[in-house]
Structures are given as structure tokens and as C-alpha cells.
DSSP file (Angstrom, degrees, kcal/mol; ACC not computed):
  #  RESIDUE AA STRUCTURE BP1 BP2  ACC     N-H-->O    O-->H-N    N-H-->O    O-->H-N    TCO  KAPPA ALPHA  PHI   PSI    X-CA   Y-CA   Z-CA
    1    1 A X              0   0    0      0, 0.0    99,-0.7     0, 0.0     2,-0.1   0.000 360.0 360.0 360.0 142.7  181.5   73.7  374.6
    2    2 A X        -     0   0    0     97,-0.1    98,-0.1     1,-0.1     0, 0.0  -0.289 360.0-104.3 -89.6 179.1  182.7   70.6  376.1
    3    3 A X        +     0   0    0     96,-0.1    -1,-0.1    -2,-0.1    29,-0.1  -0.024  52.3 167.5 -87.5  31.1  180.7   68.4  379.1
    4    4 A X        -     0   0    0     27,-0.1     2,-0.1     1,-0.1     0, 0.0  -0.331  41.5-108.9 -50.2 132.9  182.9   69.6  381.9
    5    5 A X        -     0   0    0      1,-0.1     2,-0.3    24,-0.0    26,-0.2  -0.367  34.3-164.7 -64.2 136.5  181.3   68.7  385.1
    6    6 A X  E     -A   30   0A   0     24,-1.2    24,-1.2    -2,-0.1     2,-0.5  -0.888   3.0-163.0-116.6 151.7  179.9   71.5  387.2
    7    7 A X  E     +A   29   0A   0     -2,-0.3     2,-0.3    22,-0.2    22,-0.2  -0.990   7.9 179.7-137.4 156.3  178.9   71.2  390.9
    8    8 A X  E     -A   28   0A   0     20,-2.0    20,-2.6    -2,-0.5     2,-0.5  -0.994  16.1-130.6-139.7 149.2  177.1   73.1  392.5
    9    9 A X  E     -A   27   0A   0     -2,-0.3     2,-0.5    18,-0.2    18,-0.2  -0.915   6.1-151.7-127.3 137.5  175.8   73.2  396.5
   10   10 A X        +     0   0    0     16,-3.3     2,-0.8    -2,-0.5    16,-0.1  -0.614  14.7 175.4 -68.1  97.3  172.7   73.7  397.8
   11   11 A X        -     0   0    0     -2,-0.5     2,-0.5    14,-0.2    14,-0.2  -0.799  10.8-172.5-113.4 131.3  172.3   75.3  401.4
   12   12 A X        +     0   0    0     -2,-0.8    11,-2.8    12,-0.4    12,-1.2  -0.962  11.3 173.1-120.2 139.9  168.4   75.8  402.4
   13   13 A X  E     -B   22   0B   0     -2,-0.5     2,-0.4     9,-0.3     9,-0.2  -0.948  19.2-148.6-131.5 152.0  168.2   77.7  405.4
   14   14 A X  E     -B   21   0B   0      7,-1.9     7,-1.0    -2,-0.3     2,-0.2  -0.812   3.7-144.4-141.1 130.7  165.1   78.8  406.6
   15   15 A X        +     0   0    0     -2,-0.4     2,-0.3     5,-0.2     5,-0.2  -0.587  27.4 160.3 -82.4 146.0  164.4   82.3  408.8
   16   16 A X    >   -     0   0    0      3,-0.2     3,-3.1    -2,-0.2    -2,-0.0  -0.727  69.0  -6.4 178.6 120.4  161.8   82.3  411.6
   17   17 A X  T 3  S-     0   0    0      1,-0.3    -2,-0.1    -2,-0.3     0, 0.0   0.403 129.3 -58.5  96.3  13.1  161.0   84.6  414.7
   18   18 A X  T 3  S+     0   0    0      1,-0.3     2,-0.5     0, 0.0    -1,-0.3   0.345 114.9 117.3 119.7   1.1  165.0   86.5  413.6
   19   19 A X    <   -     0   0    0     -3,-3.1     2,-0.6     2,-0.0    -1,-0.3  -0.865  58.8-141.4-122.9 147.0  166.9   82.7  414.0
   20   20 A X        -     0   0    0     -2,-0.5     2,-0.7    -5,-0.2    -5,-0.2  -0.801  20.7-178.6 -84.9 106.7  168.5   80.9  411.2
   21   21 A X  E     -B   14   0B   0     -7,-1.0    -7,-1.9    -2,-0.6    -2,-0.0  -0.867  31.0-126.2-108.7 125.8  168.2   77.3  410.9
   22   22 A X  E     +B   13   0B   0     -2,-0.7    -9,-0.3    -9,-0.2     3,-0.1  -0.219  30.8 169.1 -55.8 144.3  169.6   75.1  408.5
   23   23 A X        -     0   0    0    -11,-2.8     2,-0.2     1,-0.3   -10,-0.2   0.551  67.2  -6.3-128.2  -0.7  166.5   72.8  406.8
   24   24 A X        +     0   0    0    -12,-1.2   -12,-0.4   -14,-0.1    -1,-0.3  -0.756  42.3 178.6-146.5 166.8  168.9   71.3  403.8
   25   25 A X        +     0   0    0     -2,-0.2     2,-0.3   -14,-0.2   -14,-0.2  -0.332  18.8 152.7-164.8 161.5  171.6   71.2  402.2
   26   26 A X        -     0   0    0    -16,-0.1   -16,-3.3    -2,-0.1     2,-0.2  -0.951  37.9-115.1-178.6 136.5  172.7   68.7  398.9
   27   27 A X  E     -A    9   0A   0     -2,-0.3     2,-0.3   -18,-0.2   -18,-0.2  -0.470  25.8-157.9 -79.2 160.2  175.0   68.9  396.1
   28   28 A X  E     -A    8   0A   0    -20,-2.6   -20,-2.0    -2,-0.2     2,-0.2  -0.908  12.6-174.5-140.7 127.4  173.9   69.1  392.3
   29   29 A X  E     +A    7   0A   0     -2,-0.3     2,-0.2   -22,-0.2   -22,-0.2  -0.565  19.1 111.4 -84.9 159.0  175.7   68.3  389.0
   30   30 A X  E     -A    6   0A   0    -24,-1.2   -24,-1.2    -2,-0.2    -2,-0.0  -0.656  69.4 -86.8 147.4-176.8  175.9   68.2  385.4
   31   31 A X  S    S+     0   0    0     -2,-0.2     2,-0.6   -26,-0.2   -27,-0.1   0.362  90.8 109.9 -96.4  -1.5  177.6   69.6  382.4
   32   32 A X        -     0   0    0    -26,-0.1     2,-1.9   -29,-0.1     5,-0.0  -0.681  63.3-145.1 -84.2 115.3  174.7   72.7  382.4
   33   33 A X    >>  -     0   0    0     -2,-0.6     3,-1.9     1,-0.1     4,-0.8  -0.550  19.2-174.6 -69.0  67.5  176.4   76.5  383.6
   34   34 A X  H 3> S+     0   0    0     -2,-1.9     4,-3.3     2,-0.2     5,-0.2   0.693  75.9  63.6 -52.6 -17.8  173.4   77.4  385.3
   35   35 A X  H 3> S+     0   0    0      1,-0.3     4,-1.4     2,-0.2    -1,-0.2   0.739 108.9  45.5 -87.5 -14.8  174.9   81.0  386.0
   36   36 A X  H <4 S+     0   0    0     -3,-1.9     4,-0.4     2,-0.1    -1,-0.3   0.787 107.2  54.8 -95.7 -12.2  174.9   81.4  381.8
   37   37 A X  H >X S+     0   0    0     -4,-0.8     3,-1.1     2,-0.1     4,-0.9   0.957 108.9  48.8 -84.1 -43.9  171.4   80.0  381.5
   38   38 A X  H 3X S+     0   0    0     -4,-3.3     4,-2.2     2,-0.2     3,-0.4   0.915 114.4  48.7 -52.8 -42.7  170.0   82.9  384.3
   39   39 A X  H 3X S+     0   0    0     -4,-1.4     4,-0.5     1,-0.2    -1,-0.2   0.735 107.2  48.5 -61.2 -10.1  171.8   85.6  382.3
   40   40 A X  H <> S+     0   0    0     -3,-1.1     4,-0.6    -4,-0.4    -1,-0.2   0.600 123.4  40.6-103.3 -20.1  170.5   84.6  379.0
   41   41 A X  H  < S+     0   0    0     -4,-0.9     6,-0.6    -3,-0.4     5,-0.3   0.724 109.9  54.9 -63.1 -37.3  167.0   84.6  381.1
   42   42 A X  H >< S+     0   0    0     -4,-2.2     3,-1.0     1,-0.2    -2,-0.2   0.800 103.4  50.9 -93.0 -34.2  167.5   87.2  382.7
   43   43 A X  H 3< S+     0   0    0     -4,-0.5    -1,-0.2    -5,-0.3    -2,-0.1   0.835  90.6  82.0 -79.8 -33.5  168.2   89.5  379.8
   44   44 A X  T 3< S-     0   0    0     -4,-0.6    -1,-0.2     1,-0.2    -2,-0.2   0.761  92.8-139.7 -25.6 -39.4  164.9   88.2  378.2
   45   45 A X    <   +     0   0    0     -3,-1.0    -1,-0.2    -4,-0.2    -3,-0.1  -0.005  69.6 124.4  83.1 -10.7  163.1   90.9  380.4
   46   46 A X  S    S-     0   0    0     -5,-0.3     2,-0.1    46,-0.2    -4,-0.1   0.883  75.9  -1.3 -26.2 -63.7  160.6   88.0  380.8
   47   47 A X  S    S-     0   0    0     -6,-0.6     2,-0.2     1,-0.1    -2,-0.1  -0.273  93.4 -73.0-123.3-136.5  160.8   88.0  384.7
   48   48 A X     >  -     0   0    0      1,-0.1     4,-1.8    -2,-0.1     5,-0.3  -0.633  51.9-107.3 -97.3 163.9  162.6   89.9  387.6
   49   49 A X  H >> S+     0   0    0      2,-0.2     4,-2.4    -2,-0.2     3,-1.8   0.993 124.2  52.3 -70.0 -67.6  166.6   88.8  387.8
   50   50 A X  H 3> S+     0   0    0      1,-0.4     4,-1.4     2,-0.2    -1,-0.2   0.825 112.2  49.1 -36.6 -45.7  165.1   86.6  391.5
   51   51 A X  H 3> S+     0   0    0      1,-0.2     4,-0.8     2,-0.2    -1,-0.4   0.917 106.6  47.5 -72.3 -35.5  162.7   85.1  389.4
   52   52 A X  H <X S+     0   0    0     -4,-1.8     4,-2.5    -3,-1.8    -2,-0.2   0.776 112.0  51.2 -98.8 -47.4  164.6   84.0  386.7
   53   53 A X  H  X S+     0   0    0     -4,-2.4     4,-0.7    -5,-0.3     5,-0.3   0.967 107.5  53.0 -46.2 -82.5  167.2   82.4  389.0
   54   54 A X  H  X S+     0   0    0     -4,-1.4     4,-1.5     1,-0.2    -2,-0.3   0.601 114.6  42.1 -27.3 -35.4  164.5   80.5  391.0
   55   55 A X  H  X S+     0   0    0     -4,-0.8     4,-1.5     2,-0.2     5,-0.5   0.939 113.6  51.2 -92.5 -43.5  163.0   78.9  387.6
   56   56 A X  H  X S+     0   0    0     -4,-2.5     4,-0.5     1,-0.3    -2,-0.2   0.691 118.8  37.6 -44.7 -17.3  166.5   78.2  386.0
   57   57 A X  H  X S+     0   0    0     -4,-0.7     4,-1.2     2,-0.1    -1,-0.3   0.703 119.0  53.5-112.8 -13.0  167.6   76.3  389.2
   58   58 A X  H >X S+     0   0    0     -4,-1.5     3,-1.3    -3,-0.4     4,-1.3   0.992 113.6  44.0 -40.4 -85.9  163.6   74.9  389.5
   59   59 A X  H >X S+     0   0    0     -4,-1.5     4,-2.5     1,-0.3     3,-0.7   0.767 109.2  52.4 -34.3 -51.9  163.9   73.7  386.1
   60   60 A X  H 3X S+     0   0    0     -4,-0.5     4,-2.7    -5,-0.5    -1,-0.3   0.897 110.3  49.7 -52.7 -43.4  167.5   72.1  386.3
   61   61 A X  H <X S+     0   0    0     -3,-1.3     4,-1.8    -4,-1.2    -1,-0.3   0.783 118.1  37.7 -86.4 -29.9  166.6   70.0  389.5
   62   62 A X  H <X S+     0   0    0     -4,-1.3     4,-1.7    -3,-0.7    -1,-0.3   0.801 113.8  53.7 -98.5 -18.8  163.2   68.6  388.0
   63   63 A X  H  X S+     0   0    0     -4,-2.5     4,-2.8    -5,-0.3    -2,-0.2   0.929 111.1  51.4 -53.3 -61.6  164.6   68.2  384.6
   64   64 A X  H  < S+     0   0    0     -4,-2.7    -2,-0.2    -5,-0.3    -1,-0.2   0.904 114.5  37.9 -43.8 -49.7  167.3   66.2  386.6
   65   65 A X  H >X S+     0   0    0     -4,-1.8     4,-2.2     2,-0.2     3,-1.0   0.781 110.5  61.6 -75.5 -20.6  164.7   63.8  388.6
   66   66 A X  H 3< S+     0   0    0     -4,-1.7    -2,-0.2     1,-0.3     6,-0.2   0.981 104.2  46.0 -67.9 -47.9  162.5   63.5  385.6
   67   67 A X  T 3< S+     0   0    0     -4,-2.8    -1,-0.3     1,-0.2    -2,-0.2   0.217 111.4  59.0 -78.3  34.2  165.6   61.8  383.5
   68   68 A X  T <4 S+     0   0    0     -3,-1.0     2,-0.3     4,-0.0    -1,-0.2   0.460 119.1  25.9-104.8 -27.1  166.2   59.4  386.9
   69   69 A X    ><  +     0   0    0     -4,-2.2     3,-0.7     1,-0.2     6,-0.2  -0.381  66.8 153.1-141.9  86.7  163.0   58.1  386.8
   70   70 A X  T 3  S+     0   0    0     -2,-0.3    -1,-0.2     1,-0.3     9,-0.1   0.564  72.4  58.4 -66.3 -14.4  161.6   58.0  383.7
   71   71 A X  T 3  S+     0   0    0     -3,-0.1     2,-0.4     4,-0.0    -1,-0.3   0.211  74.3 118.1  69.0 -48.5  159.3   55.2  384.1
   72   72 A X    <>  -     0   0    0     -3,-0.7     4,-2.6    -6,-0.2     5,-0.1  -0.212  66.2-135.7 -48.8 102.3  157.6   56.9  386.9
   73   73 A X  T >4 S+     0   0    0     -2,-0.4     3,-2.6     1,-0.2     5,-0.4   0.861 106.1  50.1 -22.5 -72.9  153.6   57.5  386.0
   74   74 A X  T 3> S+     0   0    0      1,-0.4     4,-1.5     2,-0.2     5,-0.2   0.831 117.2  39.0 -43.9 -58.3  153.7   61.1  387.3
   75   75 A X  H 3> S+     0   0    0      2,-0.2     4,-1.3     1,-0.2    -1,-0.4   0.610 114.7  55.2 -88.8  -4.1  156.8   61.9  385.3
   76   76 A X  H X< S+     0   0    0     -3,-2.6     3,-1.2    -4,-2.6     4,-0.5   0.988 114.9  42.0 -57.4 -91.9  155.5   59.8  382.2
   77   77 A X  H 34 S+     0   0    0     -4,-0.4    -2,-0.2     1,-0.3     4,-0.2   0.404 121.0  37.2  70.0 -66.7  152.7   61.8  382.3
   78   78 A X  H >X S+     0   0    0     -4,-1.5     3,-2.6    -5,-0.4     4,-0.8   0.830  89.6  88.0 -85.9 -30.2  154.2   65.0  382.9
   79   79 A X  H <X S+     0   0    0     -4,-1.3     4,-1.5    -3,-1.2     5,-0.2   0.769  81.4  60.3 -63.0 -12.6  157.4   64.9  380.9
   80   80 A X  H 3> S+     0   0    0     -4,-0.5     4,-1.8     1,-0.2    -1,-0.3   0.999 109.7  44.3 -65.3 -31.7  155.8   66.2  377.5
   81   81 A X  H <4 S+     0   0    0     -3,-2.6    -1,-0.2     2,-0.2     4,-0.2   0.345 113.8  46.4 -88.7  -5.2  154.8   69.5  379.2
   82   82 A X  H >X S+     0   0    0     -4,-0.8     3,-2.2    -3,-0.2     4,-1.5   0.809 111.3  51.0-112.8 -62.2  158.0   70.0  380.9
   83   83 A X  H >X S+     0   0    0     -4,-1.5     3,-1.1     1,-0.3     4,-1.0   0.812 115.9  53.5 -39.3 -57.1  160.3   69.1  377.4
   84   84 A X  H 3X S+     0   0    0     -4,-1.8     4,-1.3     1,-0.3    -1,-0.3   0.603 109.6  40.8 -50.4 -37.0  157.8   71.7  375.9
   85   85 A X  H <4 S+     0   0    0     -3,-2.2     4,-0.4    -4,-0.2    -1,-0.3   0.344 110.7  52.9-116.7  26.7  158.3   74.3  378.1
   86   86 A X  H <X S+     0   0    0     -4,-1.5     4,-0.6    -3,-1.1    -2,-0.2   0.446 103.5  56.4 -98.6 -16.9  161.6   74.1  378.4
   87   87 A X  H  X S+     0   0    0     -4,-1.0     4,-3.0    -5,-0.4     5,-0.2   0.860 112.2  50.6 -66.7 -73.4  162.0   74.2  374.5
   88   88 A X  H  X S+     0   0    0     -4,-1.3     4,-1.5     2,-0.3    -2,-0.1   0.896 105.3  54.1 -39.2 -53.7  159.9   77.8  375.0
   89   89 A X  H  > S+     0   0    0     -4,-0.4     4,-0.9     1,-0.2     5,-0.4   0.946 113.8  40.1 -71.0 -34.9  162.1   79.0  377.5
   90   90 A X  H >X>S+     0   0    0     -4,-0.6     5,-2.9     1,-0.2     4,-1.0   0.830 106.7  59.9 -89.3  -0.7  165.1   78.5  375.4
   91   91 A X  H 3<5S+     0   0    0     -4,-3.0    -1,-0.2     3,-0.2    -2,-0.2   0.679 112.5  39.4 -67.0 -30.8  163.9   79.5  372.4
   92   92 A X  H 3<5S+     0   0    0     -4,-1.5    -1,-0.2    -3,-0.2    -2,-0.2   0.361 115.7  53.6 -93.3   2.4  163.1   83.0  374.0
   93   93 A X  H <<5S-     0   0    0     -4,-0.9    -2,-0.2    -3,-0.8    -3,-0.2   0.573 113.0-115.5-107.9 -16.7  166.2   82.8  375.8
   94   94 A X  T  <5S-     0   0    0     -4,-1.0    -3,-0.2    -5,-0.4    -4,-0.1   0.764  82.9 -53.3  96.3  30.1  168.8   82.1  372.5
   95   95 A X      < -     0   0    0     -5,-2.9   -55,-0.1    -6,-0.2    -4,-0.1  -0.038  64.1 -72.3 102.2 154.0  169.3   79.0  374.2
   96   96 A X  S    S-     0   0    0      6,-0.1   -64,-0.0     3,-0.1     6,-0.0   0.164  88.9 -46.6 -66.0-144.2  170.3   77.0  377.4
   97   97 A X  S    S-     0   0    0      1,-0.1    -1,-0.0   -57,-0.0   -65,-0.0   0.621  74.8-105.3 -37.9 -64.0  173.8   77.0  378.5
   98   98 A X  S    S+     0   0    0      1,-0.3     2,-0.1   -97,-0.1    -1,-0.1   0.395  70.6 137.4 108.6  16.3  175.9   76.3  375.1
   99   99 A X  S >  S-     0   0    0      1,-0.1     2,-2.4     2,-0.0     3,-0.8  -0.380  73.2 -86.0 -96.6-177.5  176.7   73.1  375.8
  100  100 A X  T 3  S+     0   0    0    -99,-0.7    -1,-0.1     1,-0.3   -97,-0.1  -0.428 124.2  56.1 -83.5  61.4  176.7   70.0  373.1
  101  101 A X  T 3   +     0   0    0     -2,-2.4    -1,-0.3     0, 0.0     3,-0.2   0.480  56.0 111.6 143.4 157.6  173.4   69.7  373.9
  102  102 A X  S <  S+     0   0    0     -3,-0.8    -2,-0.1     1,-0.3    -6,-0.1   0.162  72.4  66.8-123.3 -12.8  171.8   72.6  373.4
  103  103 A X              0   0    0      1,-0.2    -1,-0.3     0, 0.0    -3,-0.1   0.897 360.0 360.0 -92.1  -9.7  169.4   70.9  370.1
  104  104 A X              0   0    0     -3,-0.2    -1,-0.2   -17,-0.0    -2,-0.2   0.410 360.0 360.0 -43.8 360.0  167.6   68.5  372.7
């Protein structure tokens, strides 16, 4: 699979006493097909299809801020534990996405 760019947009709106209000909204990129990494999750039986979404687009977005600041204590800190279980998850999933790469 090549690194064709994906975007994707973010709209957070937030519900409260029956009225909708926007509280976000922000694009995200990168070469990852997030809607093949939730099916390949999702089939795992691991969590519910809602759950599975929520961690695949969790993960992508701190996977994303950890390689902008790598340098950063906290994410110095954190980043073995996140490579690790992000290794775990594709390893029970058959893999991320299926893009060039998927041995990282």
C-alpha cells in the first residue's frame, strides 16, 4: 500500500439540557485508513464496535502528538508503553492499516 494522504475531520459537539453545541472541530492526517484499522479491531471481538472506534481514533491522535514532540518528558517517559501497546493491539488485530509501515 502506498502513503496516500488521508484526511479526516473532527466535529465535537457536545449535548446538554436537549441543545447541541459545537465544543471543536480540527482536521487530522496521515497515510493510516483508520476505517480498516476499526474493522480489523473490531473483528478481534476484543471490545464493542463503539469501543473499538474510540481507541483506534484515541490511539491515532496521541501516537500523532507523541511523534511532534518527542523530546517532551511526559512523552519521553510515556512513549515505551504506548509503542508497546500499540504493538499488542496489532498483533491481535493482524495488523494496523496495511500501509508500508505496518513492521514499526
Amino acid at each position: 500500500m502506498d502513503k496516500e494522504k488521508k484526511s479526516y475531520h473532527f466535529n465535537i459537539t457536545e449535548v446538554q439540557d436537549g441543545k447541541i453545541q459545537e465544543v471543536m472541530n480540527f482536521n487530522f492526517g496521515g497515510h493510516h485508513d483508520l476505517a480498516v484499522m476499526v474493522k480489523k479491531l473490531e473483528a478481534t471481538g476484543m471490545f464493542s464496535d463503539k469501543h473499538s472506534r474510540e481507541l483506534v481514533i484515541g490511539l491515532r491522535l496521541l501516537h500523532h502528538v507523541a511523534k511532534k514532540y518527542p523530546d517532551n518528558e511526559i512523552i519521553k517517559a510515556f512513549a515505551p508503553a504506548l509503542d508497546a501497546f500499540k504493538k499488542s493491539i496489532k498483533a491481535k488485530a493482524g495488523g494496523g492499516c496495511g500501509c508500508s509501515c505496518e513492521g514499526k
